[in-house]
C-alpha positions as CSV (number, residue, x, y, z in Angstrom):
1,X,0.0,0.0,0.0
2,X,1.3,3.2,-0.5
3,X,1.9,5.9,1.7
4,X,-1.2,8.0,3.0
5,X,-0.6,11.8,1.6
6,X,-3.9,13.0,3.6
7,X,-5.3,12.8,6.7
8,X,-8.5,14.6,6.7
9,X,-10.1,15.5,10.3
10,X,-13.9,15.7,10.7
11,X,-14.4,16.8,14.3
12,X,-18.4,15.6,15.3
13,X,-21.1,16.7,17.1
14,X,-24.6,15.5,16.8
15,X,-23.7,15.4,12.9
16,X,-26.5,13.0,11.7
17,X,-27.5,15.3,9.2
18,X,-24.5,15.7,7.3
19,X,-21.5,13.7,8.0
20,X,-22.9,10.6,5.6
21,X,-22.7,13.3,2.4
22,X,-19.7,14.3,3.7
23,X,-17.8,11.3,4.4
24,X,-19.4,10.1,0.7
25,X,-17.8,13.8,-1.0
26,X,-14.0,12.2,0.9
27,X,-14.6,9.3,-0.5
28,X,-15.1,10.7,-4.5
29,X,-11.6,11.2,-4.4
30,X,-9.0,9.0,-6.3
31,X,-5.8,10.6,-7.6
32,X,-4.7,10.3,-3.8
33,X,-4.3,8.2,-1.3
34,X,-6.0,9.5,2.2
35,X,-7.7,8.7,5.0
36,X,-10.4,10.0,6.9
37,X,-10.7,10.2,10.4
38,X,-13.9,11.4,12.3
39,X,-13.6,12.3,16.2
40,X,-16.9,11.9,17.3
41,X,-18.2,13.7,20.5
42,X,-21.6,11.8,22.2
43,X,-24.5,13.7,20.7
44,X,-27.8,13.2,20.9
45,X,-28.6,11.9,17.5
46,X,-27.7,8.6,15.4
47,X,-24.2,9.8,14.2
48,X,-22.2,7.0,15.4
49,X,-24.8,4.5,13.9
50,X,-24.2,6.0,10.5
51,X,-20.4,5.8,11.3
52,X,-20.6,2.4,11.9
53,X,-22.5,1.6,8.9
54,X,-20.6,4.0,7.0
55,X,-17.2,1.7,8.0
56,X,-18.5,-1.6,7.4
57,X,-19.5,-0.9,3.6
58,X,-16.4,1.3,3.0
59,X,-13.8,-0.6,1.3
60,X,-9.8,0.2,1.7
61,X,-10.2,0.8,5.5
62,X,-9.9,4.8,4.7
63,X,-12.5,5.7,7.1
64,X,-11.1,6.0,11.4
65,X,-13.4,6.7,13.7
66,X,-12.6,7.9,17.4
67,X,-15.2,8.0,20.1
68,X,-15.2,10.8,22.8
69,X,-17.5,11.6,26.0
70,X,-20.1,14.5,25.0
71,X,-19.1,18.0,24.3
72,X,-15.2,18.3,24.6
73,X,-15.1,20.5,22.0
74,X,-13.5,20.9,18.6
75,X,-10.2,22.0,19.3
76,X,-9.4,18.9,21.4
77,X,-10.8,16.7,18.6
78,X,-8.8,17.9,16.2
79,X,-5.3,17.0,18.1
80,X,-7.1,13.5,18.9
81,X,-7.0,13.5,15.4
82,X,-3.8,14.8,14.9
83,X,-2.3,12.2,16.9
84,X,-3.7,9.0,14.9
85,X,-2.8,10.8,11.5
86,X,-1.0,8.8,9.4
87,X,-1.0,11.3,6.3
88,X,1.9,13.6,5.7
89,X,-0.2,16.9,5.1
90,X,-3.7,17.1,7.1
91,X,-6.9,18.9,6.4
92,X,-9.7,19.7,8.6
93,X,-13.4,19.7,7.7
């Protein structure tokens, strides 16, 4: 396997609405090798469901997911993320 170029950060917070389209937009792309890594907060709503779902049918093992208590905050998330990224350049979303 070669070399993950991208580590892409998704801090999440009750995100049911959107995270599937957005993990689904990450996944379109195919001139580079990445991963995705979503730092989940405990909400309120069905996000870590669609996470789970999300995982089992994505192929490549691209998609990371890290599971956090409720509410501590983006900033924190992002160096939870920061910490498991593989990629040599990182993007947040």
């Amino acid at each position: 396997m070669n070399q993950i170029q991208i580590s892409i950060i998704i801090p999440s917070f009750n995100s049911a609405d959107f995270i599937k389209n957005t993990i689904y937009s990450c996944l379109s792309q195919e001139q580079i090798n990445y991963e995705i890594i979503v730092v989940d907060d405990l909400g309120r709503d069905n996000t870590r469901k669609i996470l789970e779902d999300l995982k089992k049918n994505t192929s490549r093992g691209v998609l990371k997911t890290i599971y956090r208590g409720a509410g501590l905050g983006q900033s924190t998330a992002r160096n939870e993320g920061i910490k498991k990224a593989l990629g040599k350049y990182i993007c947040f979303l």
